[in-house]
C-alpha positions as CSV (number, residue, x, y, z in Angstrom):
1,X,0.0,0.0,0.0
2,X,0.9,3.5,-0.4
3,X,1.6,6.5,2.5
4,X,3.0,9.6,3.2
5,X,5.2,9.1,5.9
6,X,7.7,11.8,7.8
7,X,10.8,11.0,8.9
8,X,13.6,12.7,11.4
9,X,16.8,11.2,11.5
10,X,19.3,12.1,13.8
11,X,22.8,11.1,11.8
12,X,24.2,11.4,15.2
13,X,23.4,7.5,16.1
14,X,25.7,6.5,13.3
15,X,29.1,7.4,12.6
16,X,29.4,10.4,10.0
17,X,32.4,8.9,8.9
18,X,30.2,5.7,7.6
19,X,28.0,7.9,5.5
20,X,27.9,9.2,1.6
21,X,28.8,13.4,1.5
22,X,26.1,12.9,-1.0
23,X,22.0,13.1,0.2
24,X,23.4,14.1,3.5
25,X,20.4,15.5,4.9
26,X,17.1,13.8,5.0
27,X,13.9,14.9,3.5
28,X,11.4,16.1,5.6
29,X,8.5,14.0,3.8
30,X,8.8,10.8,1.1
31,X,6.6,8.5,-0.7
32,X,7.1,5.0,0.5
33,X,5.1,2.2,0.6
34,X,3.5,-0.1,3.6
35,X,2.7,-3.9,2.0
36,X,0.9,-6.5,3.6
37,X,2.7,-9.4,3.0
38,X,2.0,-13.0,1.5
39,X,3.9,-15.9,-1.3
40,X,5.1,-19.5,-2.7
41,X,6.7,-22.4,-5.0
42,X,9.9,-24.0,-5.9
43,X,11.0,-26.7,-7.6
44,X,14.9,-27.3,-7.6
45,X,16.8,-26.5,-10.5
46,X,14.3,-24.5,-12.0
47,X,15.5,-21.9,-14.6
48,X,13.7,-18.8,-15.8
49,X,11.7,-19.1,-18.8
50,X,12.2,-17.9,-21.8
51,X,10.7,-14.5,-22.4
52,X,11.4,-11.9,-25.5
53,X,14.3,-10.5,-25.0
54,X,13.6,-7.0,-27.5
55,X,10.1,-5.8,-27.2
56,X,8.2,-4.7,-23.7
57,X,4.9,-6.5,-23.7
58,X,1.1,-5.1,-24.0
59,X,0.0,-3.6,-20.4
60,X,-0.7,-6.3,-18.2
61,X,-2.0,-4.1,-15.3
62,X,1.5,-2.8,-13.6
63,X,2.8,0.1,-14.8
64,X,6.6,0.7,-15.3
65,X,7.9,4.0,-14.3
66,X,11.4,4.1,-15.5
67,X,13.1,3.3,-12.3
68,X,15.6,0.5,-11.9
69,X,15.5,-2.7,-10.7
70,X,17.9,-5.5,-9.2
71,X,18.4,-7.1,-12.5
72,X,22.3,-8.1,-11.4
73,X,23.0,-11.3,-13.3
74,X,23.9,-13.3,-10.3
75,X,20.7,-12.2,-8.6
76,X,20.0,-10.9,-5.3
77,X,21.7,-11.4,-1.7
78,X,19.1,-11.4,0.9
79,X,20.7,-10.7,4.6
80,X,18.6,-11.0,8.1
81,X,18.7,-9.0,11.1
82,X,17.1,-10.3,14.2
83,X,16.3,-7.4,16.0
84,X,15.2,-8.1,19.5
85,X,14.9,-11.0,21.4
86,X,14.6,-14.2,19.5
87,X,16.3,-17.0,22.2
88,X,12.6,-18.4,22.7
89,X,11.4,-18.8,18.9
90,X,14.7,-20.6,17.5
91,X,12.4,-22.6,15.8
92,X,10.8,-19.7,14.0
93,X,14.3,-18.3,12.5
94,X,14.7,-21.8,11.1
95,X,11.9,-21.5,9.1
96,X,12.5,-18.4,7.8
97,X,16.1,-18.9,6.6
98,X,15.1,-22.5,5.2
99,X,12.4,-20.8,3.1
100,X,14.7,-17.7,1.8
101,X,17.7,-20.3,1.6
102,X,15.1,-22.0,-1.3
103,X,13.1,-19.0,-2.5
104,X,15.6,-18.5,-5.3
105,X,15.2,-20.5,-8.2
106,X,11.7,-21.5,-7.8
107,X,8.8,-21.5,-10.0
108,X,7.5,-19.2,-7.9
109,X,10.4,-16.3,-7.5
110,X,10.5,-16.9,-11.5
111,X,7.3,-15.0,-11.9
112,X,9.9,-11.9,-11.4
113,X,11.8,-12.3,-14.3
114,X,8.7,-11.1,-16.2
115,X,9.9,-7.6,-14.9
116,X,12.0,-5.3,-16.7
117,X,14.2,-1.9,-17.4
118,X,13.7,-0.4,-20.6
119,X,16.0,1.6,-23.0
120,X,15.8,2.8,-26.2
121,X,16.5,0.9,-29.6
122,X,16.3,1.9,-33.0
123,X,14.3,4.9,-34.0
124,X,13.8,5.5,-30.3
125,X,11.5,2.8,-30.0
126,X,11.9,1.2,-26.2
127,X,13.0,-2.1,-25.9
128,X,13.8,-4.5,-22.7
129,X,17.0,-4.1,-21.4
130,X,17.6,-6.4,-18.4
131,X,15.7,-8.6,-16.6
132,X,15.5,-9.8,-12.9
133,X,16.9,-13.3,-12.5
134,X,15.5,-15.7,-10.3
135,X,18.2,-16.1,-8.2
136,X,18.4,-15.5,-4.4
137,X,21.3,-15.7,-2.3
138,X,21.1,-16.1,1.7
139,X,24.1,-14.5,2.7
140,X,23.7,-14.4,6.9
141,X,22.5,-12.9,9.7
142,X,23.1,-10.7,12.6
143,X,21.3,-9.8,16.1
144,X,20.6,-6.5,17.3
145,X,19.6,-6.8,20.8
146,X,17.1,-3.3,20.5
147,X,19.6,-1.0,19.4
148,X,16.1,1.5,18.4
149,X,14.0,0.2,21.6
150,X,11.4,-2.4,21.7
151,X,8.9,0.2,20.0
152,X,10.7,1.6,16.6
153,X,9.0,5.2,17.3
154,X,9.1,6.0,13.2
155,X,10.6,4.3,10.0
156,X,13.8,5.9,10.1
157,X,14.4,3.4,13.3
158,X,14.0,0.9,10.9
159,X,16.8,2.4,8.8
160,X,19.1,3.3,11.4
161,X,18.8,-0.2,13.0
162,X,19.8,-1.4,9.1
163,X,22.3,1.0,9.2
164,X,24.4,0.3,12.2
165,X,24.5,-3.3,11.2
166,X,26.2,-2.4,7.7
167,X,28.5,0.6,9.9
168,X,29.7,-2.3,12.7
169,X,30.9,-4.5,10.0
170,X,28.5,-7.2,10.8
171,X,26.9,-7.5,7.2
172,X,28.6,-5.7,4.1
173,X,27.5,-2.4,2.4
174,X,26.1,-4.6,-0.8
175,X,24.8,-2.9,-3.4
176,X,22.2,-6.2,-4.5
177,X,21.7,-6.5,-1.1
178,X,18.2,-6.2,0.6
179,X,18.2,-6.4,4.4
180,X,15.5,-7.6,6.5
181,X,15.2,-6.1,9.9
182,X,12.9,-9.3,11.6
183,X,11.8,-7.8,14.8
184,X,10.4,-10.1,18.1
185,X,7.3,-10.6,19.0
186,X,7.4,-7.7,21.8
187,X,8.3,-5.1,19.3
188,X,6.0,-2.6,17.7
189,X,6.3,-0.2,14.4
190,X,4.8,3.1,16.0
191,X,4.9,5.1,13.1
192,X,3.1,2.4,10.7
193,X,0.8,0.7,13.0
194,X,2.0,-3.1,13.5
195,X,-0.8,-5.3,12.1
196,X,-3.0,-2.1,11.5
197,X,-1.0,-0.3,8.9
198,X,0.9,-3.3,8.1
199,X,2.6,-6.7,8.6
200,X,5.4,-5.4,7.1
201,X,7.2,-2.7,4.3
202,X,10.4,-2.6,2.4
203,X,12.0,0.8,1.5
204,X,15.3,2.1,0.3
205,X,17.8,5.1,1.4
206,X,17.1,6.6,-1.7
207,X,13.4,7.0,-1.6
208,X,13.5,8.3,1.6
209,X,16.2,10.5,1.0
210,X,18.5,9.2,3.8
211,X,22.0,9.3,3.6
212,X,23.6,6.1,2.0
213,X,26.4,4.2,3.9
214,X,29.5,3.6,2.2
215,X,28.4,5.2,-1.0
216,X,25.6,2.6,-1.1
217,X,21.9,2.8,-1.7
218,X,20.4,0.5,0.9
219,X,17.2,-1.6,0.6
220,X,15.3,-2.7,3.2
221,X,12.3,-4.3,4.9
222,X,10.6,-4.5,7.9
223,X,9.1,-7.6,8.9
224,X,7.2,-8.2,12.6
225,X,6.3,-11.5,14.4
226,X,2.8,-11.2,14.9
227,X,2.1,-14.4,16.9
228,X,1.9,-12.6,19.9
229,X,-0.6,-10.2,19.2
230,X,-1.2,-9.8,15.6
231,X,-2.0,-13.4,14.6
232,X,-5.6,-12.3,13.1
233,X,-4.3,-9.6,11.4
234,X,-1.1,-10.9,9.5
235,X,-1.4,-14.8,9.9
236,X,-3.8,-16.1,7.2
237,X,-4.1,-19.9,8.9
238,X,-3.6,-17.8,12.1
239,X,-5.6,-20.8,14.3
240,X,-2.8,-23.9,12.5
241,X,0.6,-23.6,12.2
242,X,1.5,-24.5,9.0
243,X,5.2,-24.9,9.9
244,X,5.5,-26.0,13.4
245,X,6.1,-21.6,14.1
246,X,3.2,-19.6,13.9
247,X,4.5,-16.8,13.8
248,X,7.0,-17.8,11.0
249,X,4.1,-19.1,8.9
250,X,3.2,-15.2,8.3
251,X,6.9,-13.9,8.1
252,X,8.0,-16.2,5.2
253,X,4.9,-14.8,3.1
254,X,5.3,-11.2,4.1
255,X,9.3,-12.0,3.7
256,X,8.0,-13.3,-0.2
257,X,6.1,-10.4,-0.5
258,X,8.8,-7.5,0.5
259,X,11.3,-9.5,-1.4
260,X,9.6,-9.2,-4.8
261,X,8.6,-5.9,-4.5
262,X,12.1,-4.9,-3.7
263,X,13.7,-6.5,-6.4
264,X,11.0,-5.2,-9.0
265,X,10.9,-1.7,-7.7
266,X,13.6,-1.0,-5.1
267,X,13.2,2.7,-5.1
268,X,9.7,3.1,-5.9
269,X,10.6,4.2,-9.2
270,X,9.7,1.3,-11.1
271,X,7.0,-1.1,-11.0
272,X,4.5,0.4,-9.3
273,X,0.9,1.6,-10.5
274,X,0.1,5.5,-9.1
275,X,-2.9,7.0,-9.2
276,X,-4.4,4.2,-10.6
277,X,-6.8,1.3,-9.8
278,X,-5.8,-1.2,-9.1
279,X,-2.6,0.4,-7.0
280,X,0.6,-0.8,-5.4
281,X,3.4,-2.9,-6.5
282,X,3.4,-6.3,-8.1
283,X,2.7,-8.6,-4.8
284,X,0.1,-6.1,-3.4
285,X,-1.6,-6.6,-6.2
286,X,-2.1,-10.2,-5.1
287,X,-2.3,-9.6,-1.4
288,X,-4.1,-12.5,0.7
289,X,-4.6,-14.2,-2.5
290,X,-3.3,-17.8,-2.1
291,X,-4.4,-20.9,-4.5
292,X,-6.9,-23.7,-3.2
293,X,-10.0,-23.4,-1.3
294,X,-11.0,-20.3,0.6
295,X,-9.5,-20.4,4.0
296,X,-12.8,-19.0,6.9
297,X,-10.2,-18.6,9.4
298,X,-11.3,-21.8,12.0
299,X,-9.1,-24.4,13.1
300,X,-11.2,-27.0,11.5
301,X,-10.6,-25.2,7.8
302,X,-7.4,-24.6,7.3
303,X,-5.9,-23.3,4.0
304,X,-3.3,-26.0,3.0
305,X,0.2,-25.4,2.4
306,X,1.3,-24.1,-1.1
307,X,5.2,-24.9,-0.8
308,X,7.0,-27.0,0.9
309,X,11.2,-27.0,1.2
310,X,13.5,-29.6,2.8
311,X,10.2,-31.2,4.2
312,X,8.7,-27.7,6.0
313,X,5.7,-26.2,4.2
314,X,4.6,-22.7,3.8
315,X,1.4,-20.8,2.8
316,X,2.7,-17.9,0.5
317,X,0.5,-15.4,-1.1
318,X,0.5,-15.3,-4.7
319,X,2.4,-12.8,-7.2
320,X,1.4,-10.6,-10.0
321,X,3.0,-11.9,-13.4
322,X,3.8,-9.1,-16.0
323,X,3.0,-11.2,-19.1
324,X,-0.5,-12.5,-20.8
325,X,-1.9,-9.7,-19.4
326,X,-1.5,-9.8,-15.7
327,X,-3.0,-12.2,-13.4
328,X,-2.0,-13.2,-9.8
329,X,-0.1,-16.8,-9.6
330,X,2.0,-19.2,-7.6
331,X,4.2,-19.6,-10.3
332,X,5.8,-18.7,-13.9
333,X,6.9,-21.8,-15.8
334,X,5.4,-20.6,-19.4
């Protein structure tokens, strides 16, 4: 979804020395956008299909805005934060890094590479020039033991908490990076309105105008454990775990969700339909949609799993695929 949002950073809580002389002071308002989360499907060894490789296709509901997107051709690194205090839900974290460890390669991460940059070709006709790859790389984690508090009192928190992970030396300043911030169960997004705003969000330094560390444009998402309070709201088969971890069953679709919208529009400059119906990026144009049967929401209907990797399934929402002229699906293997 989309919202206005303010944000105050105080460049103080980082070391200056760790930050771009470019963008060095924040904007006082930006557009980013607040996604419910949801996704699903893999089979191993899967490759991309093969799409035109000259001509952009007929609208198929997504608009493409001339921004970039992570098209690098080894794919995208995907790094984890546990922020807060995670010793009691172990099992949890090994859900979610067993589903991003596979997410990559799948049928249904391949319904990505239907998105594109453009450039211009012969007499200045536009043509397709990259694609994202269905490829993602799992390249570690690191705790942050409330660095911003147990409530992050506005976005920025998010940021800086991304921020001083990259600044320590605990993950790298990666440019095809996107970096999760997974926060416990006890902590609340003030400023967005955990479970009532959203189950989750992905943003970059450049769309909010924040300063970039180590020259570096940073993507990132927020992603909450709603078990504790939020199950309702942000767990679809919130009454059965799917996985064995409740609260993991709605990370690894809102995880899905941010992912793909971050790779297809990192900036919100790209994929992304404004001032239009139907708005939003690619996934929440498909959010809470999940093949099979309508789930009520009781223990005695539960939606069934729609992936399963290394024997633990998932229940991932579906994705918008660019091509055919746009539908929501689990997968891409045309």
């Amino acid at each position: 979804m989309l919202r206005i949002v303010t944000y105050f950073v105080v460049s103080a809580m980082i070391s200056s020395a760790s930050w771009a002389q470019t963008n060095a002071t924040p904007a006082a308002s930006t557009l980013a956008r607040k996604a419910l989360a949801q996704i699903t499907d893999r089979l191993p060894g899967a490759t991309p299909s093969a799409l035109p490789s000259s001509a952009p296709s007929a609208n198929n509901g997504i608009q493409y805005n001339g921004g970039p997107i992570m098209d690098d051709a080894n794919g995208v690194n995907v790094y984890f934060i546990w922020y807060g205090d995670w010793s009691k839900n172990q099992l949890a974290q090994r859900v979610l890094v067993n589903f991003i460890t596979h997410d990559g390669g799948s049928q249904y991460f391949n319904i990505n590479t239907t998105y594109y940059s453009l450039g211009v070709g012969p007499n200045g006709t536009k043509i397709i020039r990259d694609r994202v790859i269905n490829a993602v790389h799992y390249m570690g984690s690191t705790n942050d033991n409330y660095s911003q508090g147990v409530t992050l009192a506005d976005d920025s928190h998010v940021y800086l908490a991304v921020a001083s992970a990259v600044t320590s030396g605990a993950l790298p300043a990666d440019p095809n990076g996107v970096y999760f911030l997974l926060t416990s169960g006890d902590v609340d997004d003030a400023q967005t309105g955990f479970a009532s705003g959203a189950c989750g969000w992905h943003d970059s330094a450049a769309d909010m105008r924040l300063p970039l560390v180590d020259g570096v444009d940073l993507k990132f998402a927020w992603v909450g454990d709603a078990e504790t309070d939020y199950a309702y709201n942000c767990i679809w088969n919130f009454q059965t775990t799917i996985s064995g971890s409740l609260g993991a069953d709605g990370m690894a679709s809102v995880i899905a969700h941010e992912l793909e919208e971050s790779v297809t529009d990192p900036d919100v400059t790209s994929w992304i339909n404004l001032g239009s119906l139907p708005s939003g990026e690619n996934a929440d144009l498909c959010a809470w949609t999940f093949p099979g049967p309508y789930h009520s929401g009781y223990a005695n209907d539960p939606q069934p799993p729609d992936m399963k990797f290394d024997g633990i399934p998932y229940l991932i929402q579906e994705n918008w695929v660019n091509a055919n002229g746009g539908y929501c699906a689990i997968r891409w293997d045309d």
